[in-house]
MIGUTOR-944931 format. One record per residue (C-alpha): x, y, z; residue number from 1. Coordinates in nm, 4 decimals. Layout:
! residues N
X,Y,Z,NUM
...
//
This chain:
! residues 366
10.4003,0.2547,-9.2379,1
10.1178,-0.0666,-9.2323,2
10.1180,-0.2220,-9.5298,3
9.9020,-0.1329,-9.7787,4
9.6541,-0.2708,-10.0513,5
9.7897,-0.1640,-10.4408,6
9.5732,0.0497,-10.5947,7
9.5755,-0.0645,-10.9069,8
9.3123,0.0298,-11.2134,9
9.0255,-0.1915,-11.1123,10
9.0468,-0.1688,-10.7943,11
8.9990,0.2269,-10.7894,12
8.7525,0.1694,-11.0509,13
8.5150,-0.0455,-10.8057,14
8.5244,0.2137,-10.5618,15
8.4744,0.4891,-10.8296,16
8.0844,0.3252,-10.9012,17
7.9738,0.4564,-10.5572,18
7.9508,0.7687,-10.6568,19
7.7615,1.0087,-10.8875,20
8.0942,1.2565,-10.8985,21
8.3309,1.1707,-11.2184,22
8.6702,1.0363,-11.1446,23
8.8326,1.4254,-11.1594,24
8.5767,1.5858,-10.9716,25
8.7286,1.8173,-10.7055,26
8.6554,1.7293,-10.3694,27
8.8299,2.0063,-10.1972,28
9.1303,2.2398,-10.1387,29
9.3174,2.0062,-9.8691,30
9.5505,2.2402,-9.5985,31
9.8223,2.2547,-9.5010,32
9.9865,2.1580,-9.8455,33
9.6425,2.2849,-9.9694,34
9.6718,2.0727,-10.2405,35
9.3471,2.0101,-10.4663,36
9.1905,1.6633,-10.4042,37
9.0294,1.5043,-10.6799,38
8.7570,1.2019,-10.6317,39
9.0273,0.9871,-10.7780,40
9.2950,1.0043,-10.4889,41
9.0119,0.9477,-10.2633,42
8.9463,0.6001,-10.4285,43
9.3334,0.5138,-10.4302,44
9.3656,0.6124,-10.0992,45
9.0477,0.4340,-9.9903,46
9.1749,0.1153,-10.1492,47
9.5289,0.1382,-10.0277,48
9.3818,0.1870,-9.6726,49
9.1784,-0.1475,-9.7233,50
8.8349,-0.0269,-9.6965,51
8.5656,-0.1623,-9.8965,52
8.4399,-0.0184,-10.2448,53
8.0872,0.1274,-10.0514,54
8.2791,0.2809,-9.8242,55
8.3441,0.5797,-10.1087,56
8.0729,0.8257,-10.0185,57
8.2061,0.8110,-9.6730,58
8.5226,0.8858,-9.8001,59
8.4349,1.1444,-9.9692,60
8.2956,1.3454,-9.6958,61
8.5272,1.2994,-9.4719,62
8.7686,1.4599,-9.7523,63
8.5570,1.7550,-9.8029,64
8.5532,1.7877,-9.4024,65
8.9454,1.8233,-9.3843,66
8.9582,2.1732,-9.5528,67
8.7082,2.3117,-9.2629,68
8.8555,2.5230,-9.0488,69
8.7441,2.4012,-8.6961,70
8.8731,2.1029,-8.7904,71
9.2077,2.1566,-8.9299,72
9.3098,2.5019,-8.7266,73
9.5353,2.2694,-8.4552,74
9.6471,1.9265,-8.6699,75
9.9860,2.0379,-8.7242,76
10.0802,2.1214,-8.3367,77
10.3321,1.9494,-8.0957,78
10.0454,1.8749,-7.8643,79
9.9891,1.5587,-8.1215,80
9.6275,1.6207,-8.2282,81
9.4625,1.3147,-8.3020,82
9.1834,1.3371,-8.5688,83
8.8849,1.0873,-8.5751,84
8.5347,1.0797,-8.7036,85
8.1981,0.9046,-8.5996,86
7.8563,0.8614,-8.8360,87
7.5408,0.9249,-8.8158,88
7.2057,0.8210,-9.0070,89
7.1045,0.4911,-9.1818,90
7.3627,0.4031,-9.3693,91
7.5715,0.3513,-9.0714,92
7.3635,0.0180,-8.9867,93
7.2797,-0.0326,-9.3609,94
7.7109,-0.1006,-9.4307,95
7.7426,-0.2600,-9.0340,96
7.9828,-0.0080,-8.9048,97
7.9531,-0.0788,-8.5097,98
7.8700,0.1050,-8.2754,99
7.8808,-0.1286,-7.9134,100
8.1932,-0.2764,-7.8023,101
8.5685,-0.2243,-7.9016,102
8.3978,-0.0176,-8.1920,103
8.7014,0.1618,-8.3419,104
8.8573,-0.1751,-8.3341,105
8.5939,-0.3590,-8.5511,106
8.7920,-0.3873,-8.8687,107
8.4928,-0.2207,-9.1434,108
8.5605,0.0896,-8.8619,109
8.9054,0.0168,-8.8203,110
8.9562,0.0763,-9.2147,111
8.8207,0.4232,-9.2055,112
9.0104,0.4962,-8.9199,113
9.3059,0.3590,-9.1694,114
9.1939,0.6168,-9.4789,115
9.2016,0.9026,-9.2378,116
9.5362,0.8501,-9.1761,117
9.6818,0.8388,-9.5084,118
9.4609,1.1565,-9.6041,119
9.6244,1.3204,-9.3666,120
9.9402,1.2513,-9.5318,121
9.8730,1.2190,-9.8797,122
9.5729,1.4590,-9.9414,123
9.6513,1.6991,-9.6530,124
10.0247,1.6619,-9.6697,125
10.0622,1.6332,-9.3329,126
10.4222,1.4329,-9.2760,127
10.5603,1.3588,-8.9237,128
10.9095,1.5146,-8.8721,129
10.7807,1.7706,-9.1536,130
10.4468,1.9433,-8.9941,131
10.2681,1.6978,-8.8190,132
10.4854,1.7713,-8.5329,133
10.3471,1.5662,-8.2227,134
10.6133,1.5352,-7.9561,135
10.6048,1.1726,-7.8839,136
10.4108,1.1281,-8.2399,137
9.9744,0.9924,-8.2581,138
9.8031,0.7059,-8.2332,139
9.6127,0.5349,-8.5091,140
9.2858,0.7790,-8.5618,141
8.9604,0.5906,-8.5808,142
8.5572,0.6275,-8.6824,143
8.2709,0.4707,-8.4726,144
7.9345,0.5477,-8.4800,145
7.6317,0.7299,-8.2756,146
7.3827,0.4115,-8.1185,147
7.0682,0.6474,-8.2981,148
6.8199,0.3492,-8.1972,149
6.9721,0.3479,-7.7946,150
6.8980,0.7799,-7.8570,151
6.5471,0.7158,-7.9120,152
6.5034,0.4418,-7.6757,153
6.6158,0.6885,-7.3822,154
6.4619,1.0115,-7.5520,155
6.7923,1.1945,-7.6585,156
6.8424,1.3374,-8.0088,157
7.0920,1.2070,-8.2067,158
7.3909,1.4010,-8.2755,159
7.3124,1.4780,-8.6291,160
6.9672,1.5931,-8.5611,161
7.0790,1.8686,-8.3160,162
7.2785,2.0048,-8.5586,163
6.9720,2.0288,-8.7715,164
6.9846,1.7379,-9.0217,165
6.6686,1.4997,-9.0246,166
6.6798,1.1724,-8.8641,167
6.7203,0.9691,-9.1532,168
7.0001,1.2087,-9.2905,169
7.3434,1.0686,-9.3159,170
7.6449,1.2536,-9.1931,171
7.9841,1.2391,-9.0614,172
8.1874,1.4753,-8.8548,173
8.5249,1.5178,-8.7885,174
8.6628,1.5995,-8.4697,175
9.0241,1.5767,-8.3268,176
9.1125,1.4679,-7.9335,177
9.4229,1.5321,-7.7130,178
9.2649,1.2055,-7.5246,179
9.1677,0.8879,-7.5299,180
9.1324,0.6173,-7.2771,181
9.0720,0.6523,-6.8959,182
8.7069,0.6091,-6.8868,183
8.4825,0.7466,-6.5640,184
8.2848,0.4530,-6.4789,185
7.9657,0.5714,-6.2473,186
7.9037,0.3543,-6.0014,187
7.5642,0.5625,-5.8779,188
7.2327,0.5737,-6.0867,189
7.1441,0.8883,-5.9584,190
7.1278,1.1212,-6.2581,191
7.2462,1.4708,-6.0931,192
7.5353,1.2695,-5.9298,193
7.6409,1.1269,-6.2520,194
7.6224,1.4536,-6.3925,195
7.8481,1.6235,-6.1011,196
8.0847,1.3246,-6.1228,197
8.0910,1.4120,-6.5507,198
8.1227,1.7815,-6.4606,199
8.4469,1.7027,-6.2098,200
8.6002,1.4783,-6.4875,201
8.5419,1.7601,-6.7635,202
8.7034,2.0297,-6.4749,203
9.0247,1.8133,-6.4854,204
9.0359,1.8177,-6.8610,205
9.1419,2.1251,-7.0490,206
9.2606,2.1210,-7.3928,207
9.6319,2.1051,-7.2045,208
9.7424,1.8937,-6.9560,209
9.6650,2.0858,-6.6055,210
9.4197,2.2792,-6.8044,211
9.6673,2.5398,-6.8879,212
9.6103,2.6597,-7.2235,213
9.3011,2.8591,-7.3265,214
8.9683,2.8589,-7.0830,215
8.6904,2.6713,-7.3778,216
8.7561,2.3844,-7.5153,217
8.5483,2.2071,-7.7536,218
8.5019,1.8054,-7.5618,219
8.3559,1.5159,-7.7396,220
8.1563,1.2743,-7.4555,221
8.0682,0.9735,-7.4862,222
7.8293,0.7748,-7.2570,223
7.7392,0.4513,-7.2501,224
7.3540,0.3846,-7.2968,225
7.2250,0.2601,-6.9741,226
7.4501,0.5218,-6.7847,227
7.2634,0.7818,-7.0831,228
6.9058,0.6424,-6.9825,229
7.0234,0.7099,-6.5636,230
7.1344,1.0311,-6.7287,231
6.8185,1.0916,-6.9097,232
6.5871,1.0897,-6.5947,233
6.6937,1.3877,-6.4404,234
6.7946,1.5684,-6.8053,235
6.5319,1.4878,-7.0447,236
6.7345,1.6012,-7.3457,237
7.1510,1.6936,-7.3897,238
7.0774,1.9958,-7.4334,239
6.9684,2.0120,-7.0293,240
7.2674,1.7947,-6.9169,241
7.5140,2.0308,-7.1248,242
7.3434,2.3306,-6.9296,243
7.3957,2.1424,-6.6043,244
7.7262,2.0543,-6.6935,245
7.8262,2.4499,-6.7804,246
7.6906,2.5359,-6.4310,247
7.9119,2.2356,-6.2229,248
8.2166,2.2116,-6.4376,249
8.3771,2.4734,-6.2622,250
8.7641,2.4848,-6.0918,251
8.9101,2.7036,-5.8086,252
9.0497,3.0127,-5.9873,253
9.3741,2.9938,-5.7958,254
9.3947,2.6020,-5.9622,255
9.3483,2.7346,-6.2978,256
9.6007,3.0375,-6.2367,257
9.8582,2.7933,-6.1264,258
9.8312,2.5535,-6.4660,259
9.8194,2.9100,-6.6892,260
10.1180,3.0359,-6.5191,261
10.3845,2.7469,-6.4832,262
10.2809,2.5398,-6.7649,263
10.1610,2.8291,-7.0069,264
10.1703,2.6874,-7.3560,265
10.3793,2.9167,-7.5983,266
10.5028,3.1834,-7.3125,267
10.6242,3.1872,-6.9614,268
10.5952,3.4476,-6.7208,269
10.8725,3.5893,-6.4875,270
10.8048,3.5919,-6.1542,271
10.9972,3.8812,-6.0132,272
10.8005,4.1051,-6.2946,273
10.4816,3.9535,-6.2631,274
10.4029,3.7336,-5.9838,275
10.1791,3.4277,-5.9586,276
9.9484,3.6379,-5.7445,277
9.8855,3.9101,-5.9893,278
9.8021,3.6242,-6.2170,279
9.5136,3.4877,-5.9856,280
9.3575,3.8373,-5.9841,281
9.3833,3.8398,-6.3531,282
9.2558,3.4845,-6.4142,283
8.9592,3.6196,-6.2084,284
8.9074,3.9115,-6.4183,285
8.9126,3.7822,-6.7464,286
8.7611,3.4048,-6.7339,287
8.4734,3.5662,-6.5781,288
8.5564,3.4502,-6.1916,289
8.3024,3.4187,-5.9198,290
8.2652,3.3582,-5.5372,291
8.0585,3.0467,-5.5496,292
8.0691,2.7505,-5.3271,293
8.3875,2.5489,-5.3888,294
8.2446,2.2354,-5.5876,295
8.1944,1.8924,-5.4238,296
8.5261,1.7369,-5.5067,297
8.6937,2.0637,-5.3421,298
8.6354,1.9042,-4.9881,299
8.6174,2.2353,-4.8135,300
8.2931,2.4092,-4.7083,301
8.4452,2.7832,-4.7907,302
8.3330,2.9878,-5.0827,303
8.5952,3.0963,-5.3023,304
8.6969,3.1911,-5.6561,305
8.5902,2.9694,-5.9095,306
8.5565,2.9936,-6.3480,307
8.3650,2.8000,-6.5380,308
8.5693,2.5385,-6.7380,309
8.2521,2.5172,-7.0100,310
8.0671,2.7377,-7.2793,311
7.7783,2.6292,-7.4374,312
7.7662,2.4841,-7.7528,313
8.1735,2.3740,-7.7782,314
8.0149,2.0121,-7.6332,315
7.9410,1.6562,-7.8543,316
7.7397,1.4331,-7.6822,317
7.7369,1.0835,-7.8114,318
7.5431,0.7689,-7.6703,319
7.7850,0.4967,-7.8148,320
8.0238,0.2338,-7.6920,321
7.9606,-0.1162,-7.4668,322
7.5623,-0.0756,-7.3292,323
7.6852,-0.3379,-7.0560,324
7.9072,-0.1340,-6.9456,325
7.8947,0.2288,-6.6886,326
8.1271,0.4225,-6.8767,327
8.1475,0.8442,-6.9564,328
8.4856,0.9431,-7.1912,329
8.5569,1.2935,-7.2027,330
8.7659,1.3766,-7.4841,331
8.9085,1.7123,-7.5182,332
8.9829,1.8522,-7.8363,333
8.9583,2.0238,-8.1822,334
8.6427,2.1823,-8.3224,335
8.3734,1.9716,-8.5542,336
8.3778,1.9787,-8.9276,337
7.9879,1.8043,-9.0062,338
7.9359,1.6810,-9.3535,339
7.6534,1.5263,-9.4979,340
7.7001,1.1791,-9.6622,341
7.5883,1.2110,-10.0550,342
7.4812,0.8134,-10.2139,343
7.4384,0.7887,-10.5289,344
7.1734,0.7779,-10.7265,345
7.1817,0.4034,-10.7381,346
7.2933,0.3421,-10.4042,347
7.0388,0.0519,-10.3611,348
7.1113,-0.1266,-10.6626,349
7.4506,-0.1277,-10.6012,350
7.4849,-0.2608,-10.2314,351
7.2143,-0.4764,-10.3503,352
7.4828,-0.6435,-10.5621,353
7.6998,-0.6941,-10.2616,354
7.4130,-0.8872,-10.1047,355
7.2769,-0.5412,-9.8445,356
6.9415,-0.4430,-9.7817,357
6.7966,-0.1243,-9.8828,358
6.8774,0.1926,-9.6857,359
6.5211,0.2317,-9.6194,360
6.4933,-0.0848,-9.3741,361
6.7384,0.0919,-9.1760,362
6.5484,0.4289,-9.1368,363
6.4057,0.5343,-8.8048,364
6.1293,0.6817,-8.7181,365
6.1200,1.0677,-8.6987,366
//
């Protein structure tokens, strides 16, 4: 364990002001202890994880996105799930959590990523060597943030206003990776090629190494904004590059057969009963296999059996991350948990105090 900051009285008191809920509100039913979490232990967790008093309603929602089931369905597994969050809407500027370079690093993001941690533990009661059973155990999990203003400079939605919230909403989702690291870094500006190069990347990705384990995954990418505005030429919203993206992000059926059958997560076949072979034809049968051209990367000029590795709608698109920079990170993963952020009342009056502007100078325009 990092060491942490004592939560003593007045300390949970400060971070008790930034909200409207009273001190024993419940926040939610917390798996897999599914023990009740009260607005009080997330204050003394807050505080212990050194985040800063404002930082509550935050908090807060990411508490009440824990008990959600996308989220928290694969958390305890041996795969070592790795759960994270990002934030959209004005208050995300308005308390200077970053959103450019080394953002999960930058220590007001760094702090969140802190607080998830010890929820995990001491709201969710996950312990390692308990139920949090990751083979060679997780990294540290970490928050960053959607660029909104780089979105709107290049045309693209934000994240949160896809899913239907306004622009000036403020939310944060959850997510989990298997992943992180190993960035594709286009060196075309050509948008379809970018796309085909994203669409190989996301091929060689499954939820399991090899791609073994089940067909979908939910992916979280993120893309840099320049290589989002070469994106944005030829796909004039995510929703176009995602239904590119379903179309390329295909793998030879044989490939995919191979992964399922000698690296099968949870079961292993026998070969004198059932023979790789037999498996291909299934594969083929069930995941929906075609005779298409073998994609780009294949190097061969024959058709033959491919499935798609994509479904619509299991994709989060984020432009975030160094603009100077060419980079694409495809994270496979969990599902999404997306809570919306409630201030108080008196939220301006009270980062006021702590010398911010109002939330309002940070709204964009619809």
């Amino acid at each position: 364990m990092l060491p942490i900051v004592p939560p003593t009285e007045e300390r949970v008191a400060e971070f008790l002001k930034y909200t409207d809920c009273t001190w024993d509100d419940a926040v939610g039913i917390i798996p897999v202890a599914h023990r009740e979490a009260l607005v009080w232990h997330v204050a003394v967790n807050g505080v212990m994880a050194g985040c800063r008093p404002e930082f509550m309603p935050l908090l807060l929602a990411f508490t009440e996105a824990m008990s959600a089931p996308d989220f928290r369905r694969s958390l305890a597994s041996t795969h070592g799930w790795i759960p994270y969050c990002w934030i959209n809407g004005p208050v995300s500027r308005q308390l200077g959590l970053d959103c450019g370079q080394g953002e999960i690093s930058e220590p007001r993001n760094a702090a969140i990523g802190r607080f998830i941690n010890l929820a995990m533990m001491n709201l969710g009661g996950y312990y390692v060597k308990e139920n949090r059973m990751g083979t060679f155990g997780y990294p540290m999990p970490w928050c960053m943030a959607e660029d909104e203003q780089a979105c709107l400079r290049i045309g693209w939605a934000p994240y949160h206003v896809q899913q239907g919230f306004g622009m000036n909403s403020n939310t944060l989702t959850a997510a989990s990776a298997l992943m992180w690291g190993n960035n594709l870094a286009p060196a075309v500006t050509d948008g379809e090629r970018i796309m085909q190069l994203m669409a190989w990347d996301i091929a060689q990705r499954g939820q399991f190494a090899l791609g073994s384990g089940k067909q979908f995954t939910h992916r979280t990418i993120l893309v840099t904004e320049y290589v989002a505005r070469d994106l944005a030429r030829t796909y004039p919203a995510k929703e176009s590059l995602e239904e590119a993206l379903v179309a390329a992000a295909r793998r030879p059926a044989h490939e995919r057969a191979l992964a399922n059958y000698w690296a099968n997560p949870g079961s292993a076949f026998d070969p004198g009963k059932y023979p790789v072979e037999r498996h291909v034809q299934r594969i083929v049968l069930n995941e929906h296999g075609e005779l298409t051209d073998a994609p780009e990367w294949c190097a061969t000029d024959e058709r033959i059996y491919t499935v798609p590795t994509m479904k619509a709608g299991m994709t989060a698109m984020l432009v975030t991350g160094d603009p100077n920079r060419n980079k694409v990170q495809t994270m496979p993963g969990g599902g999404y948990a997306t809570v919306e952020i409630k201030l108080p009342a008196a939220w301006d009056v009270l980062t006021a105090e702590l010398g911010y502007r109002p939330l309002a100078e940070f709204e964009l325009a619809e």
